[in-house]
C-alpha positions as CSV (number, residue, x, y, z in Angstrom):
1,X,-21.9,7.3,-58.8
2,X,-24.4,6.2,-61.4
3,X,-26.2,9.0,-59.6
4,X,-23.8,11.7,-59.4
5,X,-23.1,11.1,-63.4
6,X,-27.2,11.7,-64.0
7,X,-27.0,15.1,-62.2
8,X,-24.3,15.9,-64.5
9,X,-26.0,15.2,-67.3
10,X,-29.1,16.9,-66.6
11,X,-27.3,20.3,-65.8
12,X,-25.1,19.7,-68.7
13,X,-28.1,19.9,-70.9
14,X,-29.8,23.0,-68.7
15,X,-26.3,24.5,-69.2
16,X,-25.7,24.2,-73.0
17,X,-23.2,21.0,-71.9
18,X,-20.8,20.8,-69.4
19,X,-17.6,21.1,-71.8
20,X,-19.5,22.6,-74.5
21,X,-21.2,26.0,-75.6
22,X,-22.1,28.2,-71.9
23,X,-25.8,29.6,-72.4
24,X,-26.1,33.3,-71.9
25,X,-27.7,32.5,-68.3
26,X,-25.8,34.5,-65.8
27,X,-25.0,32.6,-62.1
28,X,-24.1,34.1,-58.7
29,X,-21.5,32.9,-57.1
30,X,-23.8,31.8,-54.7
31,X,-25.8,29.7,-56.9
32,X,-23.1,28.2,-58.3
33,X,-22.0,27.4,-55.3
34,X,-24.7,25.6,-54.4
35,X,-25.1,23.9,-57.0
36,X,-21.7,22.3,-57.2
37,X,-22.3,21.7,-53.6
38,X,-25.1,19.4,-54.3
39,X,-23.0,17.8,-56.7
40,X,-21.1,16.7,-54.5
41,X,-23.2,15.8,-51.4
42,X,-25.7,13.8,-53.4
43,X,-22.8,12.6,-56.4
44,X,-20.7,11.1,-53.6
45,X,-22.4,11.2,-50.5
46,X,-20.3,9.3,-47.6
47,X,-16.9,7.9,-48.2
48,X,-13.9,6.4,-46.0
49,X,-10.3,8.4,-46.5
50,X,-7.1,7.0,-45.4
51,X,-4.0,9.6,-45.6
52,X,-1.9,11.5,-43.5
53,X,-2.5,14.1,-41.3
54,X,-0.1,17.3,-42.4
55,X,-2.1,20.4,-40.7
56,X,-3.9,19.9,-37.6
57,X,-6.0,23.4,-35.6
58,X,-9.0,23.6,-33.4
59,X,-11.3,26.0,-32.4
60,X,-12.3,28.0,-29.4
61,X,-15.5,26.2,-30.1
62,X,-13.1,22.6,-30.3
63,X,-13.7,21.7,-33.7
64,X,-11.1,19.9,-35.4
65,X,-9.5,21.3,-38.7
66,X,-7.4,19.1,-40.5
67,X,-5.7,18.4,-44.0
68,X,-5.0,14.9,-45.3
69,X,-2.9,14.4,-48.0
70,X,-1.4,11.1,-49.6
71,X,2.6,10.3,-48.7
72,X,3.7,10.5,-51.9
73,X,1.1,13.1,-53.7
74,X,0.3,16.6,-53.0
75,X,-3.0,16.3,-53.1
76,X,-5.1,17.7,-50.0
77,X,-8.2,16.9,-48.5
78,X,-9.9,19.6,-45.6
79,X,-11.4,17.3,-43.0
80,X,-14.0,19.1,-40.2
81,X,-14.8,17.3,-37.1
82,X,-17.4,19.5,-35.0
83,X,-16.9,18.9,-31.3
84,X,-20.8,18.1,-30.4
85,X,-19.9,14.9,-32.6
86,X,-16.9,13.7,-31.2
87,X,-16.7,12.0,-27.9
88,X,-15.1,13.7,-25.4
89,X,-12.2,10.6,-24.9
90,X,-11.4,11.1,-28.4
91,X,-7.7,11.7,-28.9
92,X,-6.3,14.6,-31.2
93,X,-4.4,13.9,-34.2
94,X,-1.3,15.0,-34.6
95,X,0.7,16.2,-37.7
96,X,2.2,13.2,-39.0
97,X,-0.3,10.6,-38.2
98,X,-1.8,8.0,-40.5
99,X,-5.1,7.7,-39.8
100,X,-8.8,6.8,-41.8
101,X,-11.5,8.8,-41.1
102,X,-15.4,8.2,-42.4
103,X,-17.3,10.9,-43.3
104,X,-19.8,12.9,-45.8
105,X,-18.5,15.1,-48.8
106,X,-19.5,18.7,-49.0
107,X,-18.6,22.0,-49.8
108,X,-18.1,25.2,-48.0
109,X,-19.7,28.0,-49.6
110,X,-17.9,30.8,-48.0
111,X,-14.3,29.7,-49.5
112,X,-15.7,27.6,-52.9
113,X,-13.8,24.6,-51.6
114,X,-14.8,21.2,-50.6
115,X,-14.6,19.0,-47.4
116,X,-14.8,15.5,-45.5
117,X,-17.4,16.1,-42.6
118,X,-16.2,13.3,-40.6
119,X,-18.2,11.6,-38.3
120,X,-15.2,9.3,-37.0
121,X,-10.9,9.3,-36.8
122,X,-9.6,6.7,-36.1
123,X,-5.8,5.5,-36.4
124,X,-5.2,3.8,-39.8
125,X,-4.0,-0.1,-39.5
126,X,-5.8,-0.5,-36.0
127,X,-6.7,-4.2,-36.9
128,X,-3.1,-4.8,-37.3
129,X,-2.1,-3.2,-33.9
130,X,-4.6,-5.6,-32.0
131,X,-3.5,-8.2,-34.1
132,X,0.4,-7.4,-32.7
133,X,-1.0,-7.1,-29.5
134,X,-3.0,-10.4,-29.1
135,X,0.4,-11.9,-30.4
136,X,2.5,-10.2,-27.3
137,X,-0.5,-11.6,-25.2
138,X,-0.6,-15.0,-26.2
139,X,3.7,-15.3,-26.2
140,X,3.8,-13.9,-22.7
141,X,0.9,-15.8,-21.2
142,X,2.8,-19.0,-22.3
143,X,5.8,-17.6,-20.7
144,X,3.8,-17.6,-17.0
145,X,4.0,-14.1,-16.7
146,X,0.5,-13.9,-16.7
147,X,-0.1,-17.2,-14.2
148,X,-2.0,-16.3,-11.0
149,X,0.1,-18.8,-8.8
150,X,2.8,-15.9,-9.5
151,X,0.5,-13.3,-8.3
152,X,1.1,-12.3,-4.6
153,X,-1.3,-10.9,-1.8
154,X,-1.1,-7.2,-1.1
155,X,0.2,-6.2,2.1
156,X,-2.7,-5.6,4.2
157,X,-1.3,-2.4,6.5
158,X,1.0,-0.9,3.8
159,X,3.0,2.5,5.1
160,X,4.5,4.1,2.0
161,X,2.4,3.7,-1.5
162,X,4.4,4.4,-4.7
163,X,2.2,5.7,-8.0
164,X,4.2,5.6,-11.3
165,X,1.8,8.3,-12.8
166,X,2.0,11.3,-14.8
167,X,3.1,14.4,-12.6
168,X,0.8,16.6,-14.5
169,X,-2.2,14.4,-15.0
170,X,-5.2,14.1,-12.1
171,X,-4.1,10.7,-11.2
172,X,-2.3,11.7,-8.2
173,X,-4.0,14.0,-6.7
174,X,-7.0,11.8,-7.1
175,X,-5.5,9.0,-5.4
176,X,-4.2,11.5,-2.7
177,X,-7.7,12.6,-2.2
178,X,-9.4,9.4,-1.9
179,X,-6.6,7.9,0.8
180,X,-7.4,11.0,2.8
181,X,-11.0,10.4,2.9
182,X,-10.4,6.7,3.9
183,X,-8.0,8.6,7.0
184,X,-5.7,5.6,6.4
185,X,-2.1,6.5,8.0
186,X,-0.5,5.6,4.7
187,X,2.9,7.9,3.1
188,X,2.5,8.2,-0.4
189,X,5.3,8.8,-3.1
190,X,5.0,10.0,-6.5
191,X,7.1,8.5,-9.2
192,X,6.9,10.4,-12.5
193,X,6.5,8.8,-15.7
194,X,5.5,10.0,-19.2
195,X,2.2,7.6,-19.3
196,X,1.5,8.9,-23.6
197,X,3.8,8.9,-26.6
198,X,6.7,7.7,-27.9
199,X,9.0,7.5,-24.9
200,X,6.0,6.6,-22.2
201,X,6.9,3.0,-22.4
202,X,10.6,3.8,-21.4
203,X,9.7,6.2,-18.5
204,X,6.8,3.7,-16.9
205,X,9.8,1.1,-17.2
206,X,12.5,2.8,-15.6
207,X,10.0,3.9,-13.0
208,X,9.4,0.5,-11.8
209,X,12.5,-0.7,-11.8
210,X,13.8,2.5,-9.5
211,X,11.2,1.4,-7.4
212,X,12.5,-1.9,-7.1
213,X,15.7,-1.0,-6.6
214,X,15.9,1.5,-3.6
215,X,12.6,-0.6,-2.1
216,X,11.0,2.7,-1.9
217,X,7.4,1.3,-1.2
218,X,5.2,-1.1,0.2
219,X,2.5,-1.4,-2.7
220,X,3.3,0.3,-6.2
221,X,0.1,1.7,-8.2
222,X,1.0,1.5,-12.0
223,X,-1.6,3.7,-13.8
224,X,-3.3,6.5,-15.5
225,X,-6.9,8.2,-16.2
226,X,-9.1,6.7,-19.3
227,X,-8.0,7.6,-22.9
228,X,-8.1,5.8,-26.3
229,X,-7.0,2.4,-27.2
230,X,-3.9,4.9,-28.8
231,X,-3.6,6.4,-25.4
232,X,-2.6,3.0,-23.2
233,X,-0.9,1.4,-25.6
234,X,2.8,2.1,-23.8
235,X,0.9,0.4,-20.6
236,X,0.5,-2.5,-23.1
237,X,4.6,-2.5,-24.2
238,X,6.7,-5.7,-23.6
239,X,9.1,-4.0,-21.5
240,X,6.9,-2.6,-19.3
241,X,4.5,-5.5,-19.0
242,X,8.3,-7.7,-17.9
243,X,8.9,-5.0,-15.2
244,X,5.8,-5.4,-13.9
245,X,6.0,-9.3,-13.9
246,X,9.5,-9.0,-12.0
247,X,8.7,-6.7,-9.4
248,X,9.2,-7.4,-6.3
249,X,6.9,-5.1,-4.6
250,X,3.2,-6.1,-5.3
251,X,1.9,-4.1,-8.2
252,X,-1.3,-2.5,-8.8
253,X,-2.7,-2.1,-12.2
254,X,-5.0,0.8,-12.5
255,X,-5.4,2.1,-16.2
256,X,-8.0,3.7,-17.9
257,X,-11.6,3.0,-17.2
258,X,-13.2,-0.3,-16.2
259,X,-13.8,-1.8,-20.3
260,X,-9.8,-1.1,-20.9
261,X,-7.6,-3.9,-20.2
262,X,-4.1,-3.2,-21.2
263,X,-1.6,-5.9,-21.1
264,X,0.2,-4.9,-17.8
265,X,-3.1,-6.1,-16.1
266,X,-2.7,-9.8,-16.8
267,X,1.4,-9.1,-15.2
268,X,0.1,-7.1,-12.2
269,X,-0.4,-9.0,-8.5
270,X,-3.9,-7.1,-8.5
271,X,-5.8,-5.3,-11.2
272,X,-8.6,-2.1,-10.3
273,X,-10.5,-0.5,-12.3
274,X,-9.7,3.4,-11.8
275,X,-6.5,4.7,-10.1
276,X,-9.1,6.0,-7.4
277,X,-10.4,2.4,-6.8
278,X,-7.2,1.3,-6.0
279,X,-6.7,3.7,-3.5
280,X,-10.2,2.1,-2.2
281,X,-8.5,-1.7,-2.6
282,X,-5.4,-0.3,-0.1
283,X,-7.2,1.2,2.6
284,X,-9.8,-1.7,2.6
285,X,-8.1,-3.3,5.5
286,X,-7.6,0.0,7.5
287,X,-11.9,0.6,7.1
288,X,-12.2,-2.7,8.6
289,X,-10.6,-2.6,11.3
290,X,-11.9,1.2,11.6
291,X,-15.0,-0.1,11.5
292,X,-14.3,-3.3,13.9
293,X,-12.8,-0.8,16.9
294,X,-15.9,1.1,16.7
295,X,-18.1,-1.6,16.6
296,X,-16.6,-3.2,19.5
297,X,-16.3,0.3,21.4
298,X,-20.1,0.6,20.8
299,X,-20.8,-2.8,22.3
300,X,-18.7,-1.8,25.2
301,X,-20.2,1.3,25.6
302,X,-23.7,-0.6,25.6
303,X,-22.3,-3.2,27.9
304,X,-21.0,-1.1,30.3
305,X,-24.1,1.1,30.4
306,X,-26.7,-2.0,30.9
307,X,-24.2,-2.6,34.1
308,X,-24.7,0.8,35.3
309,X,-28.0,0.6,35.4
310,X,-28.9,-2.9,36.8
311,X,-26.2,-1.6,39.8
312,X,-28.5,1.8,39.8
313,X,-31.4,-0.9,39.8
314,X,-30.0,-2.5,42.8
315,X,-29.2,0.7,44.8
316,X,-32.6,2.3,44.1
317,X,-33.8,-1.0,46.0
318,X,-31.4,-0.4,48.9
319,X,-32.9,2.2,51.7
320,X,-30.6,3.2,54.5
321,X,-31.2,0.6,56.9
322,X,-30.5,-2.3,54.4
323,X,-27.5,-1.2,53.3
324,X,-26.4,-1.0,57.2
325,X,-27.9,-4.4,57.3
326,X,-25.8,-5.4,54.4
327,X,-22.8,-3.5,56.0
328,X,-22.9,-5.6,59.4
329,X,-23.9,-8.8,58.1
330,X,-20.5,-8.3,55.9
331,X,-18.4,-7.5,59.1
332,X,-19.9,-10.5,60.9
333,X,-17.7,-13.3,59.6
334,X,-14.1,-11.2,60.1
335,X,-15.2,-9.8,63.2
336,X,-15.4,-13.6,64.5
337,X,-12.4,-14.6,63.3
338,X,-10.8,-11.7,64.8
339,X,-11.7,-12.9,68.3
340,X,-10.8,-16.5,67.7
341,X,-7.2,-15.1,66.3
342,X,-7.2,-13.0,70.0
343,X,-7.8,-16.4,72.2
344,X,-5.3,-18.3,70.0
345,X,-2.6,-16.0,70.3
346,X,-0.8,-16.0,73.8
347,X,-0.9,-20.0,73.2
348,X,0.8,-19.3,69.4
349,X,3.0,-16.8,71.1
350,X,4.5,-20.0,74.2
351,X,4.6,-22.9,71.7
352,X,6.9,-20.4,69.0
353,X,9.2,-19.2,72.3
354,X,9.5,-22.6,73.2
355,X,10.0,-24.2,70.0
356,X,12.9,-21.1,69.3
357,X,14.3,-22.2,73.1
358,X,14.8,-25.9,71.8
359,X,16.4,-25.0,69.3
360,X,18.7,-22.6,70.7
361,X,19.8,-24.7,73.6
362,X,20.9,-27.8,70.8
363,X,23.0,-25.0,68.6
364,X,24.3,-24.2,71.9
365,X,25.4,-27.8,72.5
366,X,26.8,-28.2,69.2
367,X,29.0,-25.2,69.5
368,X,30.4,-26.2,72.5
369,X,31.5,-29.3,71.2
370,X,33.2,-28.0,68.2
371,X,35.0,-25.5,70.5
372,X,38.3,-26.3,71.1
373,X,38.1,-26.2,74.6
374,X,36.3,-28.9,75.0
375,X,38.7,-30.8,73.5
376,X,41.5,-29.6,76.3
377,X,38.9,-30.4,79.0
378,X,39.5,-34.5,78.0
379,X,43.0,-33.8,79.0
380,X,44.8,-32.3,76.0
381,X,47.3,-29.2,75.8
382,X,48.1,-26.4,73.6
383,X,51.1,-25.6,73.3
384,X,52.5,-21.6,71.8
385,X,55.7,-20.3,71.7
386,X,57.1,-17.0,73.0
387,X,55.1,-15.3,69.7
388,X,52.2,-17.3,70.5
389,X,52.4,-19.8,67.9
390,X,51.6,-23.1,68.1
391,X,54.1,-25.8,68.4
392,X,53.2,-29.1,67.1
393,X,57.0,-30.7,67.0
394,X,59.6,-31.1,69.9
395,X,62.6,-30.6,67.4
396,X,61.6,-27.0,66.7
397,X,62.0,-26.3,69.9
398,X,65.6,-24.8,71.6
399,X,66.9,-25.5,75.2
400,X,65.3,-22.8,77.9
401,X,62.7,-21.8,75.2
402,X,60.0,-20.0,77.0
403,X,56.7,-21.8,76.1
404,X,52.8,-21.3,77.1
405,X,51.0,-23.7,77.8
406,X,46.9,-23.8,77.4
407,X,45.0,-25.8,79.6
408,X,40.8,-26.2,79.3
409,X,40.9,-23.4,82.5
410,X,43.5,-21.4,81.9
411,X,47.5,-20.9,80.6
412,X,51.3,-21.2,82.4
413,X,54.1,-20.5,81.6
414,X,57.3,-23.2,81.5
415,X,60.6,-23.4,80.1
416,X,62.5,-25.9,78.2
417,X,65.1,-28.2,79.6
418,X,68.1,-30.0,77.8
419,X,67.4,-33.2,76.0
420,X,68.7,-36.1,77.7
421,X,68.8,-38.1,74.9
């Protein structure tokens, strides 16, 4: 400043003064221009503005034009940010936003107007938003939500995959891509969310939850591509960081880039670095044993072909006559036993007719005495009635009652007298 009040001086006194009597020296407008633009650069040089943004326009070469102006003041400030400065992850302001950008003062000859060059935007009260967010860390990690023992395995053959993603963003289709190249048999479901702005937080939440509820997956990737610290903050809300903790499906955190570490990490049953290396982390299991059935069809393969050739080995030892030799040596041993069996058989064959005979002639025995003839041959009579029944009591019989009566060789017939008792 003590600077930028000597340059007025001076130019007040080249002038005539600079509220006083104006010498007869004529400027152009573009001298004057440049000198008041050298007022300025060298008067105030760089400075840090906070305000908020009310006009916001960029380029089709993508540099940023933007007004600032106080809440309560009309004042304006023109703010340039030129796009070969500005890193590409940078996040546009929008109308509305409070935010503190750092910068050079300048003017812009072509309009006699001056303007921030800035060199960085950033959102105003940042330190107070990690400040909040620390907080939320610290009261959730004494809650357990963060505690690893809660932390479960993921499947390791999952079938459906669920990604809580933006529908418009890359993130799916990059996580598609990368499943097909592992050629894992996996189905994968999309589950759209708002992953930026006011009502991402809400979305990711419901998402989750939905999930949950109608078990629609296996695995459930919870993510987005890099961005500002601005950019993830909805992945670092309470309610989404809770629905993450609750699931019951293992959860995958994959947001941003591998420095970004939103809270939903710390909740998640697994945390990868890019959406695209957690499509790695799923299919991890299904390369291994990919690369274990090939491994062990190679080995196989070799096996079988070192067996080939030691028998191809053996053969190409083998002429004709010793593999007849071989032949009738093998034939040898049957061919005996054969012609033992031969003089053993018509022996086998009388010893098994015998044997049958014995026991033939004692079932024969045994029959006979069961029979009921045998029982008549000790003296004993049936005795039938005219319908050939057997009688077994003399009061059911009538006077002249024709009766048969069966002896052990043969019947006769007889007829009932009167009872003389």
């Amino acid at each position: 400043m003590i600077e930028f009040l000597r340059f007025i001086r001076y130019n007040a006194g080249m002038q005539g003064g600079l509220f006083g009597e104006v010498r007869e020296e004529v400027l152009s407008v573009t001298a004057l221009s440049q000198q008041i633009k050298l007022i300025l650069e060298s008067g105030i040089g760089r400075v840090t503005v906070e305000g908020e943004v009310s006009s916001f326009s960029e380029s089709s070469a993508g540099h940023w034009y933007l007004s600032l102006k106080d809440r309560l003041s009309p004042a304006l400030l023109t703010v340039v940010r030129f796009s070969y400065r500005r890193p590409p992850q940078m996040r546009k302001p929008a109308v509305g936003d409070l935010i503190r950008t750092t910068g050079r003062i300048t003017a812009y000859d072509a309009r006699s107007s001056y303007q921030l060059i800035a060199d960085d935007i950033v959102p105003a009260g940042r330190g107070d938003l990690l400040r909040q967010l620390e907080e939320l860390k610290q009261r959730l990690y004494a809650e357990g939500l963060f505690d690893s023992g809660r932390k479960r395995a993921l499947p390791p053959y999952p079938q459906t995959v669920g990604i809580v993603t933006s529908a418009e963003g890359k993130v799916f289709h990059d996580i598609c891509t990368r499943i097909n190249s592992h050629r894992a048999p996996l189905k994968v479901i999309l589950l759209p969310a708002a992953v930026q702005g006011a009502e991402a937080a809400a979305s990711l939440t419901a998402r989750i939850r939905q999930a949950n509820r109608y078990r629609l997956c296996d695995v459930l990737i919870v993510g987005r591509g890099g961005g500002s610290p601005e950019d993830l903050l909805p992945f670092s809300d309470e309610s989404v960081v809770r629905a993450v903790a609750a699931s019951k499906i293992p959860v995958i955190s994959a947001v941003g880039h591998e420095p970004d570490t939103p809270l939903c990490d710390f909740a998640a049953d697994h945390r990868s670095a890019t959406p695209t290396a957690a499509a790695d982390d799923i299919c991890l299991n299904y390369d291994r044993s990919r690369k274990a059935v090939a491994e062990a069809r190679s080995r196989m393969a070799a096996a079988l072909k070192i067996t080939a050739e030691r028998q191809r080995a053996l053969l190409d030892r083998c002429g004709a006559s010793r593999l007849t030799e071989l032949f009738v040596r093998r034939l040898q041993t049957p061919a005996q036993n054969l012609d033992r069996l031969k003089q053993q058989l018509p022996a086998l064959v009388r010893a098994v007719t015998a044997d049958a005979r014995r026991r033939l002639d004692y079932e024969r025995m045994r029959l006979e005495k069961e029979s009921p003839l045998y029982i008549l041959s000790k003296g004993y009579t049936l005795v039938f009635d005219e319908k050939g029944h057997p009688v077994t009591r003399a009061v059911s019989l009538a006077d002249n009652q024709s009766l048969t009566l069966q002896f052990a060789d043969g019947t006769r017939k007889v007829r009932t007298e009167e009872n003389p008792i």
